[in-house]
C-alpha positions in Angstrom: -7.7 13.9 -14.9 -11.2 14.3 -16.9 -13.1 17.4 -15.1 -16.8 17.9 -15.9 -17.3 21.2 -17.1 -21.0 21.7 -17.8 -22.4 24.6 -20.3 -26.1 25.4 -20.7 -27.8 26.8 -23.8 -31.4 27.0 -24.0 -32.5 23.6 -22.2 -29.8 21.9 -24.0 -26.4 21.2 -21.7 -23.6 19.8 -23.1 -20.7 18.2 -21.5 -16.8 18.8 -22.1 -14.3 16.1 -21.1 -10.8 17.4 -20.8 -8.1 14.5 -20.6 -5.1 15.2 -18.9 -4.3 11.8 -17.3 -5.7 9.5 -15.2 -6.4 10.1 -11.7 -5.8 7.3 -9.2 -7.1 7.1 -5.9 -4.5 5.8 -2.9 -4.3 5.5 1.2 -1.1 6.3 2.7 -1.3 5.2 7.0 1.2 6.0 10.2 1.8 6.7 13.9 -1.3 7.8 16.1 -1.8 11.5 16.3 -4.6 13.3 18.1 -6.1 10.5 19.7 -6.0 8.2 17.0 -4.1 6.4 14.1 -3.3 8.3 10.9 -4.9 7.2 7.9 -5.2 9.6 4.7 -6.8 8.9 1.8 -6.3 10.7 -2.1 -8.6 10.7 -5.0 -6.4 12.8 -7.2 -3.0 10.7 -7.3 -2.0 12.9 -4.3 -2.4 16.4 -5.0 -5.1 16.9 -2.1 -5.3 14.0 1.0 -7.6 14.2 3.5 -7.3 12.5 7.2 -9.9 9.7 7.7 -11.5 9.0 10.6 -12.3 9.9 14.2 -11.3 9.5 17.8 -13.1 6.5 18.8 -13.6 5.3 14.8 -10.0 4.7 14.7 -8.5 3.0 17.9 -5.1 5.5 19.4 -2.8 3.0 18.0 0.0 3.6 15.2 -1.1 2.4 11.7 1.4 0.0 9.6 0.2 -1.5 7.2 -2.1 -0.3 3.6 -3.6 -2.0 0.9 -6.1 -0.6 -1.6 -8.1 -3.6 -3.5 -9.3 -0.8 -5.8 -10.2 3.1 -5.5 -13.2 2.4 -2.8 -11.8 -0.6 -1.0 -9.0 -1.3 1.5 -7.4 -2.6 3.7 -5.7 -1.4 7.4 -3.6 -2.8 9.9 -1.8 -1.7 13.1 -0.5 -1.8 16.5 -2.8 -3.9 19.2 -5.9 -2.0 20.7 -8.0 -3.2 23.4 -6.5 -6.2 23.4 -5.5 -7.5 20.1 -4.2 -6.5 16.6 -6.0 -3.8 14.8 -7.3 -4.6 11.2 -9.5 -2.2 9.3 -12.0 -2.8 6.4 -13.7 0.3 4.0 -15.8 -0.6 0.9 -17.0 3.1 0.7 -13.4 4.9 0.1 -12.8 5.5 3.7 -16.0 7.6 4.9 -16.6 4.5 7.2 -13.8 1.7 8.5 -14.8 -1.6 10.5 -12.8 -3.2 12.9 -12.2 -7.0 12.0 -11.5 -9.7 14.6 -11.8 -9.8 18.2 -9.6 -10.8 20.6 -10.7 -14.8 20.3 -9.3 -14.7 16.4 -6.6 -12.2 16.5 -3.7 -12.0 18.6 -2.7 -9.6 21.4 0.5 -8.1 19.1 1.0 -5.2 16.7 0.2 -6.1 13.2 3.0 -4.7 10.6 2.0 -5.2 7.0 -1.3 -6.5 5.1 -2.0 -8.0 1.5 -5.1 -9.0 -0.1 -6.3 -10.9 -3.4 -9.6 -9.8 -4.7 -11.4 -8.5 -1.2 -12.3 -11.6 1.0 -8.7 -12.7 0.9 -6.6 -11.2 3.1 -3.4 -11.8 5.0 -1.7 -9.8 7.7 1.5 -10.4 9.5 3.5 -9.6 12.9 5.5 -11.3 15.3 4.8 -14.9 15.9 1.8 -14.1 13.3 0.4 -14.8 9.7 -3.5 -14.3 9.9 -5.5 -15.2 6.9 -8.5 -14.1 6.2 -10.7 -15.8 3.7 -14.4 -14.7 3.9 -13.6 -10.9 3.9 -12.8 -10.4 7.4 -15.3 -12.3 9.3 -13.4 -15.3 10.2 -9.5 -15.6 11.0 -6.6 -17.8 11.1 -3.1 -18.0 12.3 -1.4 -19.7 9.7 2.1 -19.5 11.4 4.3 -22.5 10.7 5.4 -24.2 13.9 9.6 -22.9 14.4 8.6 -19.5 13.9 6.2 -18.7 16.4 8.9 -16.4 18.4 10.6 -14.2 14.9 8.3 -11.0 13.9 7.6 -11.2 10.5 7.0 -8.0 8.4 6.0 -8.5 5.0 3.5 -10.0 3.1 2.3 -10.5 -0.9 0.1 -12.4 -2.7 0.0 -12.0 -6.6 -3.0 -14.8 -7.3 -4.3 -16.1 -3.6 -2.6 -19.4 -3.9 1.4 -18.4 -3.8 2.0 -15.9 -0.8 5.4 -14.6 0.5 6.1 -13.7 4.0 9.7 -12.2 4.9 11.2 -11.2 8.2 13.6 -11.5 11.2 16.5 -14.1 11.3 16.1 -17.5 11.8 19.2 -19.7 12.0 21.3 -16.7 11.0 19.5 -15.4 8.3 16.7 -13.9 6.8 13.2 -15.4 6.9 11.3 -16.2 3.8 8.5 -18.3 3.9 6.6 -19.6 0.6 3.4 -20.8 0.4 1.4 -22.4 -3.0 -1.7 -23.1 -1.6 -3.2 -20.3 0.0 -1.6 -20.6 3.7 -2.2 -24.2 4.2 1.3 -25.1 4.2 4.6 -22.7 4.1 7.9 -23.9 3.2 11.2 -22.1 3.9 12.9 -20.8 1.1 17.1 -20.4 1.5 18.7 -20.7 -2.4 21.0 -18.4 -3.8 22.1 -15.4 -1.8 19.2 -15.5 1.0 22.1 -16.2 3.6 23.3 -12.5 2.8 20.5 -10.8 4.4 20.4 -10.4 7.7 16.6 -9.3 8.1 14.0 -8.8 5.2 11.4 -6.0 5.3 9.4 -6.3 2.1 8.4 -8.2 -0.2 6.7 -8.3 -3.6 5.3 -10.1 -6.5 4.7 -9.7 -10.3 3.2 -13.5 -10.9 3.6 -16.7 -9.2 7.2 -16.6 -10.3 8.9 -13.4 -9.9 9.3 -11.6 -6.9 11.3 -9.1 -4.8 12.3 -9.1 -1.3 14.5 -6.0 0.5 15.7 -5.8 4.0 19.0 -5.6 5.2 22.7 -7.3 5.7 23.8 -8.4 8.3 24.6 -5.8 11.1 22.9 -3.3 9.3 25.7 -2.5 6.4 23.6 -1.8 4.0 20.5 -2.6 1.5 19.9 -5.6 0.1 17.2 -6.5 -2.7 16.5 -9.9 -3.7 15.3 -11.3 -6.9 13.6 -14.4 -7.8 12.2 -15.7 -11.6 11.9 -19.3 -10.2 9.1 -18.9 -7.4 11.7 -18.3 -5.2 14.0 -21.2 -5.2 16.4 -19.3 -5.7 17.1 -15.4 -4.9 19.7 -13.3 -6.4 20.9 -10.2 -4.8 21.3 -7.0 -7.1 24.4 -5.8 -6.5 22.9 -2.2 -8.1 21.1 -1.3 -4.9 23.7 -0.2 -2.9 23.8 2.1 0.3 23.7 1.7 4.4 21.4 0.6 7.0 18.0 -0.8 5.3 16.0 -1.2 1.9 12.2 -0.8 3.5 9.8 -2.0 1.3 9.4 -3.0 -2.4 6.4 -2.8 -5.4 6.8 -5.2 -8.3 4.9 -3.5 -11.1 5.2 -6.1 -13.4 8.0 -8.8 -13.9 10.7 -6.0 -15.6 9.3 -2.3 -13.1 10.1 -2.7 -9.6 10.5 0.5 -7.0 12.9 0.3 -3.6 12.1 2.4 -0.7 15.2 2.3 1.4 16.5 4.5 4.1 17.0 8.0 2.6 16.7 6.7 -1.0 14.2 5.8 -3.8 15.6 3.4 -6.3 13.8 2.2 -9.8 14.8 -0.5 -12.6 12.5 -0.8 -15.6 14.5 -4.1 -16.8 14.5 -6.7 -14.2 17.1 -4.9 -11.8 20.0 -4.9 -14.9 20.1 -0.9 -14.4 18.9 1.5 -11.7 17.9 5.1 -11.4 18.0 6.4 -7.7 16.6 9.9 -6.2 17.6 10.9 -2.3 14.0 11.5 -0.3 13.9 11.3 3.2 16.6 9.1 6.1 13.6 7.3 7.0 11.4 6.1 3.5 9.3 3.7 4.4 7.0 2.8 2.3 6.3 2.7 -1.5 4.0 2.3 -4.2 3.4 2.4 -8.1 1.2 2.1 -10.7 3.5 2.3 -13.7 6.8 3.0 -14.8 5.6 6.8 -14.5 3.8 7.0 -11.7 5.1 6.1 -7.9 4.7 7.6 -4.3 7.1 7.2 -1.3 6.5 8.1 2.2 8.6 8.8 5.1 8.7 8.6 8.7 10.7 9.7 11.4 9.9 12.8 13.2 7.2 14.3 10.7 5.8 12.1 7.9 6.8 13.3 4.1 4.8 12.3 0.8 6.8 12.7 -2.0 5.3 11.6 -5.9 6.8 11.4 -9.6 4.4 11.0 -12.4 7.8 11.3 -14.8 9.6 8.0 -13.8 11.9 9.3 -10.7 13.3 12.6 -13.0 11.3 14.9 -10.5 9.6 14.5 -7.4 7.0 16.8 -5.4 5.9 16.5 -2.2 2.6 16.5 -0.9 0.5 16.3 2.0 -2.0 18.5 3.6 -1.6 22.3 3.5 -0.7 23.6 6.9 -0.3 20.4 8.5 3.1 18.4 9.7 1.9 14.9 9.4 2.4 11.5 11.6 5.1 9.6 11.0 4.1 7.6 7.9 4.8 4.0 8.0 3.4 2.5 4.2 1.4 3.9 1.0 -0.8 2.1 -1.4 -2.2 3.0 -4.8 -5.2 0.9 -6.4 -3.8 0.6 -10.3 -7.4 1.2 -11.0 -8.0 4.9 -12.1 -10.5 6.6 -9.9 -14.0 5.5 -11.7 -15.7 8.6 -13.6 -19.1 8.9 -13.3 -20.9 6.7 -15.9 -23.0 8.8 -18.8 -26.7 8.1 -17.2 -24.9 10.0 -14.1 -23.8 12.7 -16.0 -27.1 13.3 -17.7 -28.8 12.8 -14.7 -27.0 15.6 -13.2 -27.2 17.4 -16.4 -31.0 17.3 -16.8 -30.9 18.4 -12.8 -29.1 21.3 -13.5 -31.1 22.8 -16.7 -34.4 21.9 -14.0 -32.7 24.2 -11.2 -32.1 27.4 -13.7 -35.5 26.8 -15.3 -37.3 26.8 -12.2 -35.1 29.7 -10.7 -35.7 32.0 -14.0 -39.8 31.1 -13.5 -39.1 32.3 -9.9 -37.8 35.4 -11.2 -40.6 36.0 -13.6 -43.3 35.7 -11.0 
């Protein structure tokens, strides 16, 4: 993190920059607590959150779904409110959120998971649902295939605004996973390779147009399953490294060779393409995950209190965070912008530099008077 420490001499101030490591700024959302749904918002990579919003800002509905388009901007979804599925906008890091849709656009069921490309496009998913988004929230559309208007479906990527992935219940007796290569207009279903080994598919996520991840579980609910495609997806291969019982959560491709696993009681990491795996118990229930590097990722976990656990030292240690004095909402999915949090830019820093030498020169005349 670079702190401003700021030294005055004469009328002269000069400015010390400390590096110790980039700060990144990240939204981690869950259950309704208090009257309303939990959103919490860093600046620091975690080391202090803060709860966001207010009873009547945020509608008393449980929060599911997190995106952050960068360290100001992002994206929130959740359970149906007054009548439809609740989406949230911020462009100001959270100090205000906007409700998108109404109950014309968006329909009467909870919302699960959301993913964006640049800011105006944006997709959100849920049961019967795939609602795209492309003029930043004003207008939107159920893209939903026809055959799967009755399955829920739970997770959602885009890595360029033209392919999207959307994975969920079974269909046919096996996991959904839908492929689209122009934006939503058209979805195709995708079955090759060992897709007929999951039973249900929670996650999903993408490096590039051709490599993507997808975890859920097996059928009856024997254990994680993680699914890798290099071909766009027509055809998945399941890494027989990620091993353990009931489900794998939710997934974050880094790039096409660092991919983290939340799954039920268990973080797992490869930094080559799934040929090897390091693994670190959290909590029964870890939901969601995200990372910004081989470094740096967070987890969080639901269940009866919500955990936040963080390693900036690839998976060798983790820490938990949260609020001090607080037991947090069960939390459902995290999100990191891969942007740092922007410094301030040098005109600001002399601005506030030549503010503070005016303050003590005007107190000291004060004092001479």
């Amino acid at each position: 993190m670079r702190t401003l420490r700021h030294i005055v001499v004469g009328a002269t101030l000069a400015c010390a920059l400390s590096s110790e490591g980039a700060d990144y700024a990240g939204w981690t959302v869950g259950r309704n607590a208090d009257g309303y749904g939990t959103i919490l918002r860093t600046t620091d990579s975690g080391a202090t959150w803060t709860r966001q919003g207010a009873p009547g800002q945020i509608a008393d509905a449980a929060m599911s779904g997190v995106a952050a388009v960068d360290a100001q901007t992002a994206w929130v979804v959740g359970y149906a409110a007054g009548g439809y599925g609740t989406i949230y906008h911020t462009t100001d890091g959270g100090l205000i959120w906007d409700r998108k849709g109404s109950a014309a656009q968006v329909p009467n069921t909870s919302l699960l998971k959301v993913a964006t490309f640049g800011d105006n496009n944006v997709w959100t998913v849920g049961n019967g649902t795939i609602l795209h988004s492309g003029d930043g929230g004003a207008t939107w559309t159920n893209q939903i295939p026809a055959g799967y208007e009755s399955i829920t479906l739970q997770g959602i990527y885009t890595p360029d605004g033209v392919n999207v992935w959307a994975t969920g219940e079974p269909l046919d007796g096996y996991a959904t996973i839908l492929k689209s290569s122009d934006g939503g207009l058209s979805w195709t279903r995708q079955s090759g390779g060992d897709v007929a080994n999951a039973n249900h598919l929670l996650g999903i996520s993408a490096a590039d147009a051709n490599t993507a991840w997808a975890v859920g579980g097996k059928p009856n609910e024997n254990g994680y399953i993680a699914l890798h495609t290099t071909d766009g997806g027509t055809t998945w291969d399941q890494q027989p490294g990620v091993l353990g019982i009931q489900d794998a959560n939710e997934v974050c491709a880094v790039n096409s060779s660092v991919v983290w696993l939340a799954c039920d009681g268990t973080v797992y990491w490869s930094t080559d393409a799934g040929a090897s795996w390091g693994s670190k118990p959290i909590g029964p229930f870890t939901l969601g995950i995200s990372a910004v590097s081989s470094e740096q990722a967070w987890a969080v976990v639901g269940g009866v209190k919500g955990e936040i656990w963080h390693t900036s030292d690839s998976g060798t240690t983790w820490q938990e965070q949260g609020i001090a004095g607080t037991t947090l909402a069960s939390l459902e999915t995290v999100s990191f912008s891969r942007d740092a949090v922007p410094e301030p830019s040098s005109a600001v820093l002399l601005a506030v530099g030549s503010a503070a030498v005016l303050g003590r020169s005007r107190r000291r005349s004060c004092r001479c008077l």
